[in-house]
mmJSON file of the N, C-alpha and C atoms, coordinates in Angstrom:
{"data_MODEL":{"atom_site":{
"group_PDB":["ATOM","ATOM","ATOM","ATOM","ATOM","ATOM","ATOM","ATOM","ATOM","ATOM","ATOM","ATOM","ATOM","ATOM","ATOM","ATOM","ATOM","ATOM","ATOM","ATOM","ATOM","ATOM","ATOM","ATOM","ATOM","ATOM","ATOM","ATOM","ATOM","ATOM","ATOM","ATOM","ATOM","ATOM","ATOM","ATOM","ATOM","ATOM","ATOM","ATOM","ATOM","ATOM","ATOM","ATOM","ATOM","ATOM","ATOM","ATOM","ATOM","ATOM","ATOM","ATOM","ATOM","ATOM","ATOM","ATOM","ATOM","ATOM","ATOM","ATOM","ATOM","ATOM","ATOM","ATOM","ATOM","ATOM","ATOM","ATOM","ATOM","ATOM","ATOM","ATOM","ATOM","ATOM","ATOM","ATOM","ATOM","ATOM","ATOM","ATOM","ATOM","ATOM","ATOM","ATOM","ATOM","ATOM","ATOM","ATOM","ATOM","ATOM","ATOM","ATOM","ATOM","ATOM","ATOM","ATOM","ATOM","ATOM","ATOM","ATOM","ATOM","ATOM","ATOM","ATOM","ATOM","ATOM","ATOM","ATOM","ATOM","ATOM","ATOM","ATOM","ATOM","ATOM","ATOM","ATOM","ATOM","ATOM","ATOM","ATOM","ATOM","ATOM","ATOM","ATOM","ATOM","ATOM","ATOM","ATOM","ATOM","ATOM","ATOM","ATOM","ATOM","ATOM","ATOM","ATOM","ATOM","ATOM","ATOM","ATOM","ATOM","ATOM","ATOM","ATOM","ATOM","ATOM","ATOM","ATOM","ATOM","ATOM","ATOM","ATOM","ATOM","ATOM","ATOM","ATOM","ATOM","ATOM","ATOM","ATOM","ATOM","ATOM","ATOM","ATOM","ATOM","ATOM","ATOM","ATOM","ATOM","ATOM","ATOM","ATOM","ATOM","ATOM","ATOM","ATOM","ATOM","ATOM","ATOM","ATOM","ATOM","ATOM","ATOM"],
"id":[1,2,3,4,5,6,7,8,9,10,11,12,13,14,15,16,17,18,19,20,21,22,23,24,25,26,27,28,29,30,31,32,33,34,35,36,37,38,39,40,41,42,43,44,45,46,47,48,49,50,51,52,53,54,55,56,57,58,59,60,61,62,63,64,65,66,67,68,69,70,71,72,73,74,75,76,77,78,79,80,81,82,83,84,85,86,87,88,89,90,91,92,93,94,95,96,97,98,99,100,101,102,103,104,105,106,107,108,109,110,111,112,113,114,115,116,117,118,119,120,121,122,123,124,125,126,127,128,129,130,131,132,133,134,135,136,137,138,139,140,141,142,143,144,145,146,147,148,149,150,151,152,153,154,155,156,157,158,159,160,161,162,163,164,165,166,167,168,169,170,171,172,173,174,175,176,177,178,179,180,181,182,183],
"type_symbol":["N","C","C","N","C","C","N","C","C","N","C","C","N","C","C","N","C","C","N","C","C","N","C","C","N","C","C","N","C","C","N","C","C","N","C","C","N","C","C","N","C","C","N","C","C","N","C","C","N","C","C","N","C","C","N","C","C","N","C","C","N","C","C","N","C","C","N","C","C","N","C","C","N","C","C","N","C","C","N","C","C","N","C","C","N","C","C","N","C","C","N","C","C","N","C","C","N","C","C","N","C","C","N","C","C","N","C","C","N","C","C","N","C","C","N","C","C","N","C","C","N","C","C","N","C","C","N","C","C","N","C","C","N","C","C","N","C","C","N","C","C","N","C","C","N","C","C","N","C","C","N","C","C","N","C","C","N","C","C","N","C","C","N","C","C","N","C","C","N","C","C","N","C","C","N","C","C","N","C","C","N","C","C"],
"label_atom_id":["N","CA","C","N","CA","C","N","CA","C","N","CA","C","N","CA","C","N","CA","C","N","CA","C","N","CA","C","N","CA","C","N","CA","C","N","CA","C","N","CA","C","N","CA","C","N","CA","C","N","CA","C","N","CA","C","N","CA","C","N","CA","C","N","CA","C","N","CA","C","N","CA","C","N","CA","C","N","CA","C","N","CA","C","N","CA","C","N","CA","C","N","CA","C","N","CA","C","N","CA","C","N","CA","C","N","CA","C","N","CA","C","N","CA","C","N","CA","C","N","CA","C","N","CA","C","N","CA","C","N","CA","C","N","CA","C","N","CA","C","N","CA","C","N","CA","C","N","CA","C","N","CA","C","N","CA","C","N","CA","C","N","CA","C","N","CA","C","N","CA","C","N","CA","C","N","CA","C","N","CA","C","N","CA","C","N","CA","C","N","CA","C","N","CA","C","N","CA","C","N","CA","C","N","CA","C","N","CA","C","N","CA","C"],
"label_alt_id":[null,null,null,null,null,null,null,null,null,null,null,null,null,null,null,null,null,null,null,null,null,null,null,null,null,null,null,null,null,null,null,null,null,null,null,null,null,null,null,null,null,null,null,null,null,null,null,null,null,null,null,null,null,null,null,null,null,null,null,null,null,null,null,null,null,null,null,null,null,null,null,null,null,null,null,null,null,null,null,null,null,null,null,null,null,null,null,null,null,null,null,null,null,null,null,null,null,null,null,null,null,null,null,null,null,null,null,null,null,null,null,null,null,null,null,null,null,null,null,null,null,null,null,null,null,null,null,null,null,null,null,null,null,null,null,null,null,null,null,null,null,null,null,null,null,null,null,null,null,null,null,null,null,null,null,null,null,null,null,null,null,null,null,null,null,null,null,null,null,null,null,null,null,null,null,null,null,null,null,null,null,null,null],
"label_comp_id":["UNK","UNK","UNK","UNK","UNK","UNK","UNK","UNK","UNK","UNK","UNK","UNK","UNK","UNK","UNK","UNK","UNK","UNK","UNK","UNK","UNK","UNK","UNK","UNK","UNK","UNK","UNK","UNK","UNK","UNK","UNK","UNK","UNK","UNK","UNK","UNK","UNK","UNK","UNK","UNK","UNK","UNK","UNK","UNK","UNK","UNK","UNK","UNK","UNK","UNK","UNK","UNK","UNK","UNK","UNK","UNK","UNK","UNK","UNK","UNK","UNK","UNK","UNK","UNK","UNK","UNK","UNK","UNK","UNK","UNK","UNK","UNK","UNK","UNK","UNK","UNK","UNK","UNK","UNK","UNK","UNK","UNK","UNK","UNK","UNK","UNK","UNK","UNK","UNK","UNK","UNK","UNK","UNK","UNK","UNK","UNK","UNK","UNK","UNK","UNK","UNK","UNK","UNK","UNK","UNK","UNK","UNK","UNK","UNK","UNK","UNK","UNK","UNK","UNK","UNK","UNK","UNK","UNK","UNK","UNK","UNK","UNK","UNK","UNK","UNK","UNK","UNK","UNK","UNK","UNK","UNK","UNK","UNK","UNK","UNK","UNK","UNK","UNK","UNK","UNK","UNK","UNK","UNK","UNK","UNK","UNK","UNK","UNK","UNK","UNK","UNK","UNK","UNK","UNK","UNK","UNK","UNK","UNK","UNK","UNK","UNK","UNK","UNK","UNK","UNK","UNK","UNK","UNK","UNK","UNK","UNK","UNK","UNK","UNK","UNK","UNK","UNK","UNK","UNK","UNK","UNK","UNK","UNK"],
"label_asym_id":["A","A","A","A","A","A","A","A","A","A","A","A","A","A","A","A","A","A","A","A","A","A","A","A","A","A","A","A","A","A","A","A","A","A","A","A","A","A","A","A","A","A","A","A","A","A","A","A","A","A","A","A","A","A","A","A","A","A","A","A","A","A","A","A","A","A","A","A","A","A","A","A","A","A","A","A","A","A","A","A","A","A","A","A","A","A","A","A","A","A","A","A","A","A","A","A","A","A","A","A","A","A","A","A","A","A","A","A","A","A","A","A","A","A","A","A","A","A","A","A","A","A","A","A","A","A","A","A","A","A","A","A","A","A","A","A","A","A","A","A","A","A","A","A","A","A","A","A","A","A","A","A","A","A","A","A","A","A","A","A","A","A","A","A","A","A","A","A","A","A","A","A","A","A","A","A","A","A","A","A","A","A","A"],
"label_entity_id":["1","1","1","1","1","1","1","1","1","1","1","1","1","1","1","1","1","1","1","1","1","1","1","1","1","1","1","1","1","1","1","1","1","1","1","1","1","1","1","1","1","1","1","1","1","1","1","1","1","1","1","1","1","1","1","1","1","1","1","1","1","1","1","1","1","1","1","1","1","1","1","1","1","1","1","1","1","1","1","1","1","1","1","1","1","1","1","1","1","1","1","1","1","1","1","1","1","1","1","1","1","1","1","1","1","1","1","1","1","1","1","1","1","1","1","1","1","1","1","1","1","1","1","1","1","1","1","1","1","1","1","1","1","1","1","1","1","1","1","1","1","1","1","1","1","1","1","1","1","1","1","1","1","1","1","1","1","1","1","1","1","1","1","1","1","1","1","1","1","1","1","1","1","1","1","1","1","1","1","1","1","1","1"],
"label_seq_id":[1,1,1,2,2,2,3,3,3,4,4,4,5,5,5,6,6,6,7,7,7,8,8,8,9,9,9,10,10,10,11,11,11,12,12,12,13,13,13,14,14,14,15,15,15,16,16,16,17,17,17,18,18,18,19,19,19,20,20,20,21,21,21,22,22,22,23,23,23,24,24,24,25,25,25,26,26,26,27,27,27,28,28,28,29,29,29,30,30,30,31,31,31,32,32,32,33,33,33,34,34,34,35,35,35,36,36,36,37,37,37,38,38,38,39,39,39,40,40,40,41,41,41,42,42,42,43,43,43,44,44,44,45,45,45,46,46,46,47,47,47,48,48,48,49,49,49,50,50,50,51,51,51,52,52,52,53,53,53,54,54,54,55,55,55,56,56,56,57,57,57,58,58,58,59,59,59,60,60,60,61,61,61],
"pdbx_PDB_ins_code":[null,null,null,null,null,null,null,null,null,null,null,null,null,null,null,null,null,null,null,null,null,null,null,null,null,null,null,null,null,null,null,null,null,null,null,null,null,null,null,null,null,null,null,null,null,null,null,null,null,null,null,null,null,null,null,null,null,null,null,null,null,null,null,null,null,null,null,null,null,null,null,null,null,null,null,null,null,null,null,null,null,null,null,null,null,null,null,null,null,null,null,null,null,null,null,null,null,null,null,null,null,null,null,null,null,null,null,null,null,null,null,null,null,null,null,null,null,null,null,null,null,null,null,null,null,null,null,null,null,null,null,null,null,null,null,null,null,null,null,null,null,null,null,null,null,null,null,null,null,null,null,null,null,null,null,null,null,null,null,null,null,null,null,null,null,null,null,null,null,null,null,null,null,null,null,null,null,null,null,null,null,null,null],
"Cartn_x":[92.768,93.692,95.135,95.56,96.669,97.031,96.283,96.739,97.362,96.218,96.789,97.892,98.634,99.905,100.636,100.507,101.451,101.729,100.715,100.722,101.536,101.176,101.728,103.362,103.759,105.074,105.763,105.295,106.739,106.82,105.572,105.836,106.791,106.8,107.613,109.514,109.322,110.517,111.105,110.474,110.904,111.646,110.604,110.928,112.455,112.917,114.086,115.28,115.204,116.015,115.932,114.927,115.289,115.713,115.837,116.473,118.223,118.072,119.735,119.931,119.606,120.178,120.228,119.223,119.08,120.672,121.082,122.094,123.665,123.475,124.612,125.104,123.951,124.676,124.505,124.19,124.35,125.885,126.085,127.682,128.848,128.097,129.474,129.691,130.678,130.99,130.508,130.535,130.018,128.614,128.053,127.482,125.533,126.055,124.962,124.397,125.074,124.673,123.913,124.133,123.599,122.115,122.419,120.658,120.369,120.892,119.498,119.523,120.367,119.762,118.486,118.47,117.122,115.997,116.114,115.329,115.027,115.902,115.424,114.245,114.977,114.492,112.414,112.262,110.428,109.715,110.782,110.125,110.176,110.875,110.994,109.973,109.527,108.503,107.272,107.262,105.781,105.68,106.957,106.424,106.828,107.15,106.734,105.459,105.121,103.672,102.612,102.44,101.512,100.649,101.557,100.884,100.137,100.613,99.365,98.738,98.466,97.519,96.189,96.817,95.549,95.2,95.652,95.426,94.193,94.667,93.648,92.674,92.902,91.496,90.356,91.103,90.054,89.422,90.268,89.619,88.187,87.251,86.296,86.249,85.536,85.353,84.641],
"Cartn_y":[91.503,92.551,92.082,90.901,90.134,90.288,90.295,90.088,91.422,92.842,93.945,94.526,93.737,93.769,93.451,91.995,91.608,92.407,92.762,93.52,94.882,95.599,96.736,96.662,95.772,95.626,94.987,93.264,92.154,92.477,92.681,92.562,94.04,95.053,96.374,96.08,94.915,94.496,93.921,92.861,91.819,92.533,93.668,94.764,94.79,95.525,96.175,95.197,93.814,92.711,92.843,92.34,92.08,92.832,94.413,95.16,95.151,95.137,94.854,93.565,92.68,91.323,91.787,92.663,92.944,93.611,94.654,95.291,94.433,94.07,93.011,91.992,91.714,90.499,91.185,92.636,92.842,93.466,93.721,94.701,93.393,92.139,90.795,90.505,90.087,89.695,88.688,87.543,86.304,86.48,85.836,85.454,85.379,84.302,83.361,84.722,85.482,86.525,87.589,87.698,88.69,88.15,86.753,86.054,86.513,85.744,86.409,87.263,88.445,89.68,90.283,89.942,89.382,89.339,87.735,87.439,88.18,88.547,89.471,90.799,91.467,92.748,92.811,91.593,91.685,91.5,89.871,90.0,91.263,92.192,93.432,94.005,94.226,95.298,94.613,93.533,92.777,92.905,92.729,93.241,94.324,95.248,96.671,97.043,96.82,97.555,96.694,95.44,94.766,95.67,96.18,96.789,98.283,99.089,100.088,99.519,98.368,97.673,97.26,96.534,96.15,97.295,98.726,99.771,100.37,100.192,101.576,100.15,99.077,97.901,98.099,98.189,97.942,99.323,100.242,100.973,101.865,102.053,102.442,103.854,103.438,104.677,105.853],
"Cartn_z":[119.873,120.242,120.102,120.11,119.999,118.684,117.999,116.681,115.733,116.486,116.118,116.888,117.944,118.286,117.928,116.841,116.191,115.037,114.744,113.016,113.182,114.717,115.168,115.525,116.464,116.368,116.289,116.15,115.308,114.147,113.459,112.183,111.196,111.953,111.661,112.254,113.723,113.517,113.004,112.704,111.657,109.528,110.071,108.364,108.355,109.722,109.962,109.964,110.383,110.492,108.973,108.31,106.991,106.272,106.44,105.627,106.153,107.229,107.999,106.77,106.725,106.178,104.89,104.434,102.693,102.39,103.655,102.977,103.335,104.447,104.956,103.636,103.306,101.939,101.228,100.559,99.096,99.237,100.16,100.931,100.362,100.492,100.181,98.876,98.251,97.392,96.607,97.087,96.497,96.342,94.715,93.996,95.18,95.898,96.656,97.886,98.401,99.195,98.765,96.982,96.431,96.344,96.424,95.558,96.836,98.219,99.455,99.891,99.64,99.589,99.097,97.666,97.089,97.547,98.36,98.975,100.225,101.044,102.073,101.411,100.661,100.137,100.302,99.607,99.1,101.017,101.719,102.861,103.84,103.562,104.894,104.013,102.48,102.324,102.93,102.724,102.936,104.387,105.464,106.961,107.103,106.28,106.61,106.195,104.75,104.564,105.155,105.298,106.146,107.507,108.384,109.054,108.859,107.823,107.232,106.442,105.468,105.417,106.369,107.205,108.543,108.891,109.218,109.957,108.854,107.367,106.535,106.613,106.077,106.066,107.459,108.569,109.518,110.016,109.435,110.326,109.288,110.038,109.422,108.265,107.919,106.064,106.412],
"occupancy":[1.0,1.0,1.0,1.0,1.0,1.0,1.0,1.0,1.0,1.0,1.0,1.0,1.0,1.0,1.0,1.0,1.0,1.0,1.0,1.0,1.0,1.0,1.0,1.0,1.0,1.0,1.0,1.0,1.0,1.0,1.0,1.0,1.0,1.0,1.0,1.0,1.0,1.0,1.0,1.0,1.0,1.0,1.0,1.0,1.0,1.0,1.0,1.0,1.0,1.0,1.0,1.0,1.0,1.0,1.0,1.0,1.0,1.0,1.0,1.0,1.0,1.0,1.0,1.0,1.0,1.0,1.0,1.0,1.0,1.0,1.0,1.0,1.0,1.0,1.0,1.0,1.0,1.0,1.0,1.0,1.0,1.0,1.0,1.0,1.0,1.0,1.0,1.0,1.0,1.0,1.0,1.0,1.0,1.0,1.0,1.0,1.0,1.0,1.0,1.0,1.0,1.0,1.0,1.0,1.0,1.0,1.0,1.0,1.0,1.0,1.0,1.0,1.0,1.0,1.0,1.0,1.0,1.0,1.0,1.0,1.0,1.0,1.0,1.0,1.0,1.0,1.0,1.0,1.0,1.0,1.0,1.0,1.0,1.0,1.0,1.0,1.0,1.0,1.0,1.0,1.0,1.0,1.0,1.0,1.0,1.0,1.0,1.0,1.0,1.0,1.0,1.0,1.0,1.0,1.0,1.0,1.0,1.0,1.0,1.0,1.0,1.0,1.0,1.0,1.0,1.0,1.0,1.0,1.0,1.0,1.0,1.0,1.0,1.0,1.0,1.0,1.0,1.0,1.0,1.0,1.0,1.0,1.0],
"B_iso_or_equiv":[0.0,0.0,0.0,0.0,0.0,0.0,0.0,0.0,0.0,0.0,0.0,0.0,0.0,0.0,0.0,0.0,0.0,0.0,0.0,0.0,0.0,0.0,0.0,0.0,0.0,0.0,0.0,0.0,0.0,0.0,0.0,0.0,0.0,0.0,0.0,0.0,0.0,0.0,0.0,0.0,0.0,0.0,0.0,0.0,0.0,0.0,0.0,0.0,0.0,0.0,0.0,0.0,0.0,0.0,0.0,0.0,0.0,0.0,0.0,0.0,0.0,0.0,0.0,0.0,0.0,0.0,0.0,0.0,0.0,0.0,0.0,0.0,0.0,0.0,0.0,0.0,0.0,0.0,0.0,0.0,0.0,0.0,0.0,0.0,0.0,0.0,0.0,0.0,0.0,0.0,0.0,0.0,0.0,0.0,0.0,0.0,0.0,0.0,0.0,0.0,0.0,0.0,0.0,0.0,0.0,0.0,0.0,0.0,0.0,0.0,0.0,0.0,0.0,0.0,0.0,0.0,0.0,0.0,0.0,0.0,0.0,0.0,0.0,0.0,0.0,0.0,0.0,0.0,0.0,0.0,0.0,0.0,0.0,0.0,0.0,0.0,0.0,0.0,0.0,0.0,0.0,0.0,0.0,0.0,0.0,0.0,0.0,0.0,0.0,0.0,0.0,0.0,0.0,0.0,0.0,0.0,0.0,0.0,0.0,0.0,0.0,0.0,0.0,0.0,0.0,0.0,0.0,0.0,0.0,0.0,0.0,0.0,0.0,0.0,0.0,0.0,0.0,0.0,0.0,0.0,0.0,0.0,0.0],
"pdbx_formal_charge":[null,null,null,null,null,null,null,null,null,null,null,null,null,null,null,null,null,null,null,null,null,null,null,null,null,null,null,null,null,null,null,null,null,null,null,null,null,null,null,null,null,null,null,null,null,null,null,null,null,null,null,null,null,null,null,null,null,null,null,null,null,null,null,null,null,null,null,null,null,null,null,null,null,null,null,null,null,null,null,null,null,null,null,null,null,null,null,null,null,null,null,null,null,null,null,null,null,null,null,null,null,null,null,null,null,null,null,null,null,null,null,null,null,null,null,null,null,null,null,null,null,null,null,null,null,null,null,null,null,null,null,null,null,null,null,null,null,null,null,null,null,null,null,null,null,null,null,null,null,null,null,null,null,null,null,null,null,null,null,null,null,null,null,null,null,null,null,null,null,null,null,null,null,null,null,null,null,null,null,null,null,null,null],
"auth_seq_id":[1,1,1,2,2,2,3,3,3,4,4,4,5,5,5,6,6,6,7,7,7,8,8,8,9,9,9,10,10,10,11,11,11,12,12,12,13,13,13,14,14,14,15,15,15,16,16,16,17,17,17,18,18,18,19,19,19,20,20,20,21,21,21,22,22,22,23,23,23,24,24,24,25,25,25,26,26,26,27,27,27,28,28,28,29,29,29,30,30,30,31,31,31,32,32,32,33,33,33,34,34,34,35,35,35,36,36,36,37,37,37,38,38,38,39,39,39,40,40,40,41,41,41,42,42,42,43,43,43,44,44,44,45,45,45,46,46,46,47,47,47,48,48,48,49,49,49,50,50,50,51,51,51,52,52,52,53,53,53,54,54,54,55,55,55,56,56,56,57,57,57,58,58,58,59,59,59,60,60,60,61,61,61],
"auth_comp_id":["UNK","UNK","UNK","UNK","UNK","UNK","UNK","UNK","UNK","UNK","UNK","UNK","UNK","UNK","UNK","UNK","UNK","UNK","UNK","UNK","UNK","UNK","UNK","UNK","UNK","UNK","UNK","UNK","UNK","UNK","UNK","UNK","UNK","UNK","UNK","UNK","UNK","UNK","UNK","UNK","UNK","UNK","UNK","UNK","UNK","UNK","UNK","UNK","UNK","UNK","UNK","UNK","UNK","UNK","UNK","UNK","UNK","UNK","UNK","UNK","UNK","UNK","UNK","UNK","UNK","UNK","UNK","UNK","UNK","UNK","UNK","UNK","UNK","UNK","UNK","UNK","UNK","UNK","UNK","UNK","UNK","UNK","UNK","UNK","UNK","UNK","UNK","UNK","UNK","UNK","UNK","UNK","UNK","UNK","UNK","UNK","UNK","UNK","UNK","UNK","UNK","UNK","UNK","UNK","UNK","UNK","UNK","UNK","UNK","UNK","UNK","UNK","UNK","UNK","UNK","UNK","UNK","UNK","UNK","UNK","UNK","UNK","UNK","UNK","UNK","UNK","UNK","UNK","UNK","UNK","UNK","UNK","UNK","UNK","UNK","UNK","UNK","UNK","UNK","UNK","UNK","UNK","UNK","UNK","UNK","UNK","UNK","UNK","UNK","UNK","UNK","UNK","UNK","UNK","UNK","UNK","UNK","UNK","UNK","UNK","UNK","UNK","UNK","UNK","UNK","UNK","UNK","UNK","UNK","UNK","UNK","UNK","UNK","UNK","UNK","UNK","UNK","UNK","UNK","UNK","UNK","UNK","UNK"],
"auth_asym_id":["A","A","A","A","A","A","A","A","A","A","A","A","A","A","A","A","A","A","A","A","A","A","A","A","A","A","A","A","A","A","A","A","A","A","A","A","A","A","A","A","A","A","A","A","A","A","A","A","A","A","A","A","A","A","A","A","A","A","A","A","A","A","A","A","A","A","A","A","A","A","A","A","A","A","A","A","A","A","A","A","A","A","A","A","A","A","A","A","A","A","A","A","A","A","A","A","A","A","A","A","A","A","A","A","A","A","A","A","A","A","A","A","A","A","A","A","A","A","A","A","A","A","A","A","A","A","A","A","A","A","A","A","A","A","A","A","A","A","A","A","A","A","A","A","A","A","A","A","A","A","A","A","A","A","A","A","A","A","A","A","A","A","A","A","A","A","A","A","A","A","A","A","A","A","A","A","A","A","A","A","A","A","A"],
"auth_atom_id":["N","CA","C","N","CA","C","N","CA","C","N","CA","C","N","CA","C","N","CA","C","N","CA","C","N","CA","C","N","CA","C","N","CA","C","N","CA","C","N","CA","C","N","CA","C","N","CA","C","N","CA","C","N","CA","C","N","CA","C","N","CA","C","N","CA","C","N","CA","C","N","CA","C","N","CA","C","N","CA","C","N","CA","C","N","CA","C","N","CA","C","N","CA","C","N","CA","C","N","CA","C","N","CA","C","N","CA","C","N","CA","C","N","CA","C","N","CA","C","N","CA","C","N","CA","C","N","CA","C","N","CA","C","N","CA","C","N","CA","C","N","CA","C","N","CA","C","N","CA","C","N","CA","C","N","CA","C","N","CA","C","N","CA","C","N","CA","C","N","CA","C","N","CA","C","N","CA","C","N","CA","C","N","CA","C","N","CA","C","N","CA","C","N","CA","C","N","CA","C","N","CA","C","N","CA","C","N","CA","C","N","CA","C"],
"pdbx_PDB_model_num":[1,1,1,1,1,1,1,1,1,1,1,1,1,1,1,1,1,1,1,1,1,1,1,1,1,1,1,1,1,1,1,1,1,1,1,1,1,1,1,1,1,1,1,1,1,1,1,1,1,1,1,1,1,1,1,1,1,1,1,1,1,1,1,1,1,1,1,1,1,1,1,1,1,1,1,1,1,1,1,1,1,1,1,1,1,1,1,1,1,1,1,1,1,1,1,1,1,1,1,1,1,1,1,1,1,1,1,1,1,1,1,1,1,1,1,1,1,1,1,1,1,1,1,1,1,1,1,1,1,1,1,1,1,1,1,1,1,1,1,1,1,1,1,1,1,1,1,1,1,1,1,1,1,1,1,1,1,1,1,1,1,1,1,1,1,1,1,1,1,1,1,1,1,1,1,1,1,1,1,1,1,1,1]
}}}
């Protein structure tokens, strides 16, 4: 049950931080902010869609 708490709500917060950070550095100028913007971008989809993942996987057909 712990675990579908995590999937349910760190991991949907953690989305939202990373999209805050995705747009915060693509908003800056320099070169190096744009790359981890980047990098933010893929981790907020992966903890955003992660949790309708676990939800359609487990739940029965």
């Amino acid at each position: 049950m712990a675990a579908l708490g995590f999937f349910s709500v760190v991991l949907p917060f953690l989305s939202i931080v990373s999209f805050t950070c995705f747009a915060a550095c693509r908003a800056q100028q320099h070169r190096a902010f744009k790359v981890l913007a980047y990098v933010c971008l893929p981790v907020g989809l992966v903890c955003g869609l992660t949790p309708i993942a676990v939800l359609t996987h487990a739940s029965p057909l």
